[in-house]
ZAMARGU-4260 file (C-alpha; in steps of 0.2 Angstrom, whole numbers, plus 5000, padded with zeros to 4 digits):
<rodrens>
0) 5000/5000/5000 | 5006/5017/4996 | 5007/5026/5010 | 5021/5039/5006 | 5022/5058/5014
5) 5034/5063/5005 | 5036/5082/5007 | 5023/5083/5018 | 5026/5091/5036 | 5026/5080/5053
10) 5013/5090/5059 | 4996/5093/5054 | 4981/5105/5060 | 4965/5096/5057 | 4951/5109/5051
15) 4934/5100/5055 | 4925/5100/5038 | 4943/5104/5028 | 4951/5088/5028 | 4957/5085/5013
20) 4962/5068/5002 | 4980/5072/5001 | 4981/5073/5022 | 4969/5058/5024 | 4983/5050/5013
25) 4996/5056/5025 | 4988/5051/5041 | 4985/5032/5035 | 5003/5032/5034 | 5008/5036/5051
30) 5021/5047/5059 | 5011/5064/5058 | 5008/5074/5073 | 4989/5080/5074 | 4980/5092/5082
35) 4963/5098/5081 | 4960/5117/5075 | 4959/5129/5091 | 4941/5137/5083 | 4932/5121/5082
40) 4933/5121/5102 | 4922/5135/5105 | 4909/5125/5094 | 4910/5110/5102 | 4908/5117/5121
45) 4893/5126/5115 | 4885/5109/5108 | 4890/5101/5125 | 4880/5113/5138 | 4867/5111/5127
50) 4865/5094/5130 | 4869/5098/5147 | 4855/5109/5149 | 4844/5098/5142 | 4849/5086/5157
55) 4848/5099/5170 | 4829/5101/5161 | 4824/5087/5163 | 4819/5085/5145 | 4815/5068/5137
60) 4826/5069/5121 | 4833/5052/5112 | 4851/5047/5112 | 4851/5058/5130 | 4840/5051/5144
65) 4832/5037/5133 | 4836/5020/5130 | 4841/5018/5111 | 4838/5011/5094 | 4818/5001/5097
70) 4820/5005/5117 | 4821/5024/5113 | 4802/5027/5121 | 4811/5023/5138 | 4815/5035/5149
75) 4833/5035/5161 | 4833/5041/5178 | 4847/5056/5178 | 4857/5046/5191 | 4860/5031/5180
80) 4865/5040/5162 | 4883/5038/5168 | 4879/5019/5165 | 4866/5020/5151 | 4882/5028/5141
85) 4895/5014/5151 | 4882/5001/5145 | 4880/5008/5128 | 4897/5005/5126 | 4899/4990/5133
90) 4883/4981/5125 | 4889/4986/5107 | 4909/4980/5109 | 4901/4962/5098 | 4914/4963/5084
95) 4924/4948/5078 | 4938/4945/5064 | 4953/4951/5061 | 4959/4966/5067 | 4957/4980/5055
100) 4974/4985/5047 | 4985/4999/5057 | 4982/5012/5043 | 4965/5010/5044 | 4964/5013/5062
105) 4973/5029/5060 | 4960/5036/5049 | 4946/5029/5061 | 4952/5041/5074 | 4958/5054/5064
110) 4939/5055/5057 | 4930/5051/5072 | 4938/5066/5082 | 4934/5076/5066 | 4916/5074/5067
115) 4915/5076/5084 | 4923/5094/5083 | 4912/5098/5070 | 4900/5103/5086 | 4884/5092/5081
120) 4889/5077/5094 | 4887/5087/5111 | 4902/5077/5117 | 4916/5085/5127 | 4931/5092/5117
125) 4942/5081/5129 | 4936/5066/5119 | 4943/5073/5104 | 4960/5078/5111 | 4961/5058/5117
130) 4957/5052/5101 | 4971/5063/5095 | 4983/5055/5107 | 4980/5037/5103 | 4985/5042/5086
135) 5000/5053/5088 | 5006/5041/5100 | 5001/5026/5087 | 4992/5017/5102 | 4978/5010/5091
140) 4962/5001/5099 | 4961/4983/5091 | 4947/4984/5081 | 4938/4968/5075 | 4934/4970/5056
145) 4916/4962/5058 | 4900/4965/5063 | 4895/4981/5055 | 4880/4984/5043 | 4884/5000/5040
150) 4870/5008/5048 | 4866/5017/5064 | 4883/5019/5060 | 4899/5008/5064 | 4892/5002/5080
155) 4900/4986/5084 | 4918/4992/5077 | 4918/5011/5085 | 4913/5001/5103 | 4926/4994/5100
160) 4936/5011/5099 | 4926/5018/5114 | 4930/5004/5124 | 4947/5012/5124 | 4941/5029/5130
165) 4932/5022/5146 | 4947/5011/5148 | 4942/4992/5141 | 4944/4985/5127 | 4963/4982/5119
170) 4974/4993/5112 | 4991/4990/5102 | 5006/5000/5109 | 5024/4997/5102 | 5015/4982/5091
175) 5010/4973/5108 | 4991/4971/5114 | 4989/4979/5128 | 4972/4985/5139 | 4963/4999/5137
180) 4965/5006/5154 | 4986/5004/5151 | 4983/5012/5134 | 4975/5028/5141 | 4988/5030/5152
185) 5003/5029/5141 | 4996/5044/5131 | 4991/5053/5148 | 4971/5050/5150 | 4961/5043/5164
190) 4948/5033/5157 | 4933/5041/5155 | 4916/5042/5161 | 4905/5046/5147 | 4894/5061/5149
195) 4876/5061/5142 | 4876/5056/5124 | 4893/5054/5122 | 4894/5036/5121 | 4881/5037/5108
200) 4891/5050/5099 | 4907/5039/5098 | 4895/5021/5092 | 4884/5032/5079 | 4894/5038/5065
205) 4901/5030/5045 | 4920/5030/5052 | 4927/5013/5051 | 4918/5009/5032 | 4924/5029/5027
210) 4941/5023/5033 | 4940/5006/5023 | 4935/5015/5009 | 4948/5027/5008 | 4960/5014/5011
215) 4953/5005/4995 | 4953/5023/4984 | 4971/5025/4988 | 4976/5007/4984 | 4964/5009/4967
220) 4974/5025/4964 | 4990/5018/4966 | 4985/4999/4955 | 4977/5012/4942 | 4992/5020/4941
225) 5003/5004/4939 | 4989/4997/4927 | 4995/5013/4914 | 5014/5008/4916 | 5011/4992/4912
230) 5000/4996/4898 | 5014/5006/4889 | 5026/4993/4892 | 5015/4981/4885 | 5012/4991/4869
235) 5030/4993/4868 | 5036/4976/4868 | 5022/4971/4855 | 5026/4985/4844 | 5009/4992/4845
240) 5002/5009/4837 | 4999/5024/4847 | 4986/5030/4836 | 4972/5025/4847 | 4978/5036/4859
245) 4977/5052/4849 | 4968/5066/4858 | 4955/5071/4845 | 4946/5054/4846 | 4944/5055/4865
250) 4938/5074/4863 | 4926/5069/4849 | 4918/5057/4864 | 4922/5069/4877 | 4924/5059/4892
255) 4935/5065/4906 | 4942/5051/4911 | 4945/5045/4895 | 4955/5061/4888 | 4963/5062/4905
260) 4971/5044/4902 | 4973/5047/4883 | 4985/5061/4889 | 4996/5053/4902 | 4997/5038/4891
265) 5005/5050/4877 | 5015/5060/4888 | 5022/5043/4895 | 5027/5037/4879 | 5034/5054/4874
270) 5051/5053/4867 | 5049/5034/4862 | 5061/5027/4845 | 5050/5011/4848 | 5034/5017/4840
275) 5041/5028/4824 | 5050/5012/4819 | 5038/4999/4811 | 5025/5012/4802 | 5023/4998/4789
280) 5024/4983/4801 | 5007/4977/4794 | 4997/4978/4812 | 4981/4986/4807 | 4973/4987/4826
285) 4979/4982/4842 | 4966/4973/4851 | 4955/4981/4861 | 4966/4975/4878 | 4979/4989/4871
290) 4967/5000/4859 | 4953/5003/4873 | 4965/5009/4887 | 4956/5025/4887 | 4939/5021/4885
295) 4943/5007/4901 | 4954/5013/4912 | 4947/5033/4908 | 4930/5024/4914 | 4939/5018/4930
300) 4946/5033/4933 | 4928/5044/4934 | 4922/5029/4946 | 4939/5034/4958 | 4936/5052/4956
305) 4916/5052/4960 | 4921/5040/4976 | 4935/5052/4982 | 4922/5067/4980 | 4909/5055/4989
310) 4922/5050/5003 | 4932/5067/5009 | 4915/5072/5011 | 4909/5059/5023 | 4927/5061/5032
315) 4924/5078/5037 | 4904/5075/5040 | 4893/5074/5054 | 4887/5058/5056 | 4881/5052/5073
320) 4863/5054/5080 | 4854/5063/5085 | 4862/5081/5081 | 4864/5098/5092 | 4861/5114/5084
325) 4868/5132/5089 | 4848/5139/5092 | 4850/5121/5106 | 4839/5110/5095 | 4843/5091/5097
330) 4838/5082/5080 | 4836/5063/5075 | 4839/5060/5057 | 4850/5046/5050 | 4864/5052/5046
335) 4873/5037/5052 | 4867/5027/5036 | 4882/5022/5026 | 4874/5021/5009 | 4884/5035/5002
340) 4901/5026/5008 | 4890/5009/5001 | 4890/5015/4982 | 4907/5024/4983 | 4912/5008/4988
345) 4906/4998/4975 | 4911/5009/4961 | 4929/5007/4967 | 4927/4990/4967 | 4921/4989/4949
350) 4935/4998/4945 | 4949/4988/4953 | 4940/4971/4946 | 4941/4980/4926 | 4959/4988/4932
355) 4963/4971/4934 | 4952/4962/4920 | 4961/4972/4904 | 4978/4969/4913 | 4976/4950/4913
360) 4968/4951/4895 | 4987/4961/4890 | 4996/4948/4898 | 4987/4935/4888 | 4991/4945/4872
365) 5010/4946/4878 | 5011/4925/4878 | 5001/4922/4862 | 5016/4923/4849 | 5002/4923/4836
370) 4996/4941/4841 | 5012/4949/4850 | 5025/4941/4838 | 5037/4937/4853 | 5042/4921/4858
375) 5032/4910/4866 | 5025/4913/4882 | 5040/4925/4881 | 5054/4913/4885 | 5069/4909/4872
380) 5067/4888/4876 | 5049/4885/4875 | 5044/4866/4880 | 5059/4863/4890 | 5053/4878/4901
385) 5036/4887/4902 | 5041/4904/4906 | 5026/4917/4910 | 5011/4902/4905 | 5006/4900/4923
390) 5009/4917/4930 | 4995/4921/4916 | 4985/4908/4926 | 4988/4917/4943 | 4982/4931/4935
395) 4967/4925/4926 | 4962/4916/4945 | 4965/4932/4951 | 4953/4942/4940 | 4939/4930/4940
400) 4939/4931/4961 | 4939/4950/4960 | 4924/4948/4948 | 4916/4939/4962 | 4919/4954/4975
405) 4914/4964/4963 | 4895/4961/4966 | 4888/4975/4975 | 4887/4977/4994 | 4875/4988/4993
410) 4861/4979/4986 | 4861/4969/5002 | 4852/4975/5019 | 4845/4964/5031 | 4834/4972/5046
415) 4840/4974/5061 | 4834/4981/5081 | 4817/4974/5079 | 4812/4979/5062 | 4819/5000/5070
420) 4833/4997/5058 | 4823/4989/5042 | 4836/4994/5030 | 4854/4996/5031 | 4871/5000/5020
425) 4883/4985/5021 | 4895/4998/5017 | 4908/4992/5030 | 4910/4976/5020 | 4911/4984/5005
430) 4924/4993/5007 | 4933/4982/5019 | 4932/4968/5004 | 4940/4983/4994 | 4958/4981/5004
435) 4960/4962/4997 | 4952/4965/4980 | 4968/4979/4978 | 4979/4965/4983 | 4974/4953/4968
440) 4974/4967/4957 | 4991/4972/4961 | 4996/4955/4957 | 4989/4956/4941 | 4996/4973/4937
445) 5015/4967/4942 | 5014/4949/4933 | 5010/4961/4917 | 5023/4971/4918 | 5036/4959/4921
450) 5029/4949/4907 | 5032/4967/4896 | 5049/4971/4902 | 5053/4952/4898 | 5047/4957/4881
455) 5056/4970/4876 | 5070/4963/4880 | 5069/4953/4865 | 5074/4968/4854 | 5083/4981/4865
460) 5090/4989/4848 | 5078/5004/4849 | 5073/5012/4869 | 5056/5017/4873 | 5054/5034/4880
465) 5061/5042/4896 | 5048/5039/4906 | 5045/5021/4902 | 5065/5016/4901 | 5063/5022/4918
470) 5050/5011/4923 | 5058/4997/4914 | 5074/4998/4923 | 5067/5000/4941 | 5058/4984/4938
475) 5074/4977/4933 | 5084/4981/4947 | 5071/4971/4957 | 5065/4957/4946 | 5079/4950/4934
480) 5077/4943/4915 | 5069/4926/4914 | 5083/4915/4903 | 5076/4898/4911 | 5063/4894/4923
485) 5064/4897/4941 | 5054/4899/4958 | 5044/4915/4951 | 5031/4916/4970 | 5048/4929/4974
490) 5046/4941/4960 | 5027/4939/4960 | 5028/4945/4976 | 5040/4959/4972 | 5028/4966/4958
495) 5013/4965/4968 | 5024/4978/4980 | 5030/4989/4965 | 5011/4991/4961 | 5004/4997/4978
500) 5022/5009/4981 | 5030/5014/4967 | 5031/5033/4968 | 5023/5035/4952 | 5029/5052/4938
505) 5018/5069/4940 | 5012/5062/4923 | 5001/5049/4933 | 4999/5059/4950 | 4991/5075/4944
510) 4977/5065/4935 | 4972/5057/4953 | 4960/5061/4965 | 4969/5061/4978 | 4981/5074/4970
515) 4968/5082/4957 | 4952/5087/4968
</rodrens>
């Protein structure tokens, strides 16, 4: 996964409702010092004796003095909220699975404490300021990956988080598991006693499946990305035409996606001796694998872009229930529901399953002498060794699972709290399926380009361009030339990773969301 800060600062200022993709990046990646923005204090004290006065009141207001979710008619006694909000807690902490991934967690408390400064929650700024110092300490609350339906929020997951606060639960500290009590006070808290509503407005909210989701954007940026590379090394090594890729087709259609990719794709292959030296070589189109790189991977690209535009909303949004007002008024909605993060979700994996798909359908090109011209299954002995044929079928396997993921999550919604909750996102296993969909495509992606490089190398007489030679020597600094068989799991391995990190040129980063919006 590509998590580099490079040139970014050690410490960043978190604006509730500013936070952008490229610090969202940044924080996943750890290391960054964070503090919350000194204005968004006033906001939240102001939310917080609002509550409080609705306490001192003795007003019947849900999430406050209530039970919750189909027990909201019941009424609590003022000396037992302490404990309605304990319990809360507590009663929610049902996860199971695998803990969620490190980077993940970083953005779960990065984004919790920005929704709570927006000043909706009514929970006390001091929450915020510990959820700040689990993450600038990197103490991170173990966080089962299941057992959210990605409505009335992240419940079972962000207990999970809370459990932390009020000093239960686990936490990681120096990558060992330890309580939640002895996480607090490594970064200097007492666990806390929750406070009307506030364990409410730590359970409520699309955290955990916004984090997932982001997670899945930037690896989908970063596989996208790759996926180009590749592409051009592929169309290199089999001598194909560069017409397709002419910007007055793509204008004629006038998709952005499309033209965007059309462009990178010519400023990649800029400076290239390859394609000016077989204007008579008889190929009449490529097929569409290399020809339709625009149309495809342009396509994925408005899929990643819409999501990112979807998702660095959600980070920075309000999202528990119910909501405090500055005139005082406290109102439910559902702002918990996920199904934006559901369908943002889904789109990224569409576009990481056809990422994927026209890679493995380029690779297959590459082996069949028939359509590439190079030797077959791009190895100089063929018989007595296979070369590339089964990395193909690793890649093929590959593509048909992520096809499989790639069915919607969000279609899906069981009911749940007595028919209170009667439909819900699934977004948190959309986008937590995201993570190992990325993974696969990645494979795909590196198998392809080291099945390219391997074909160039059959006719080295001519260089490609600056950009690409690039590309093709930093893949052969890592993953050597394939004379004769051998144990390929290594360099598979080492492709999947040139994928996910490779810093990539400004010619691929400035036509990302993460840098672009």
């Amino acid at each position: 996964m590509n998590t580099t800060t490079e040139n970014f600062p050690s410490s960043l200022e978190l604006q509730p409702g500013q936070v952008t993709l490229t610090q969202l990046r940044a924080i996943q990646g750890g290391g960054l010092q964070l503090s919350m923005a000194a204005s968004a204090y006033a906001d939240m004290r102001a939310a917080q004796a609002h509550v409080q006065h609705i306490v001192d009141e003795d007003q019947v207001v849900y999430g406050i003095n209530t039970g919750f979710g189909k027990l909201a008619s019941t009424k609590i006694a003022h000396e037992r909220l302490a404990e309605l909000q304990r319990n809360l807690v507590l009663s929610h902490s049902v996860g199971t699975g695998e803990p969620l991934p490190d980077h993940v967690v970083r953005l779960v408390l990065a984004t919790k404490a920005v929704s709570l400064a927006r000043g909706h929650s009514g929970a006390r700024s001091e929450l915020v300021d510990a959820l700040l110092a689990l993450a600038n300490a990197d103490v991170l609350p173990v966080i089962p990956s299941k057992g959210s339906v990605g409505a009335s929020g992240d419940l079972a997951p962000l207990s999970h988080l809370a459990c932390v606060l009020i000093g239960e639960g686990q936490a990681k500290l120096n990558g060992v598991v330890v309580s939640g009590r002895e996480a607090m006070k490594h970064v200097g808290f007492e666990p806390f006693v929750l406070g009307p509503k506030e364990g409410l407005a730590l359970l409520n909210g699309t955290q955990v499946s916004t984090a997932l989701a982001l997670s899945g954007l930037f690896q989908a940026e970063s596989v996208l990305a790759a996926g180009l590379v590749a592409g051009c090394l592929t169309l290199e090594a089999i001598q194909g035409s560069v017409k397709p890729f002419d910007a007055r087709i793509h204008a004629a259609r006038g998709q952005l996606g499309q033209i965007a990719v059309a462009a990178a794709v010519r400023e990649l292959l800029d400076g290239s001796a390859i394609d000016p030296s077989h204007p008579n070589c008889g190929r009449v189109q490529d097929p569409y694998s290399i020809r339709c790189v625009p149309q495809v991977m342009g396509a994925c690209l408005d899929n990643l872009t819409h999501a990112a535009r979807v998702l660095v909303i959600e980070a920075n949004a309000a999202s528990d229930n119910p909501l405090v007002f500055d005139n005082g008024d406290v109102i439910s909605g559902g702002n918990f529901h996920a199904e934006p993060v559901a369908f943002a979700a889904d789109i990224i994996a569409l576009a990481l399953a056809e990422i994927g798909a026209i890679s493995e359908r380029r690779m297959a090109l590459l082996l069949d002498t028939g359509l590439s011209r190079l030797p077959a299954f791009l190895i100089e002995d063929s018989g007595v060794n296979s070369g590339f044929m089964i990395a193909q079928v690793t890649a093929a396997a590959l593509a048909a699972e992520n096809q499989c993921l790639a069915h919607p999550s969000s279609v899906t919604s069981l009911p749940t709290s007595a028919n209170q909750e009667d439909h819900v996102s699934m977004a948190t296993y959309g986008a937590r399926r995201l993570g190992e969909m990325a993974k696969n495509t990645a494979v795909i992606v590196g198998v392809e380009a080291m099945a390219a490089a391997q074909g160039m190398d059959f006719d080295r007489r001519l260089k490609s361009s600056p950009l690409i030679e690039a590309q093709y020597a930093l893949i052969r600094s890592q993953v050597p030339y394939l004379d004769k068989d051998r144990f390929l799991a290594p360099d598979i391995e080492t492709m999947r990773l040139w994928a996910l990190n490779t810093a990539w040129p400004q010619t691929l980063q400035r036509i990302l969301p993460s840098t672009a919006l």
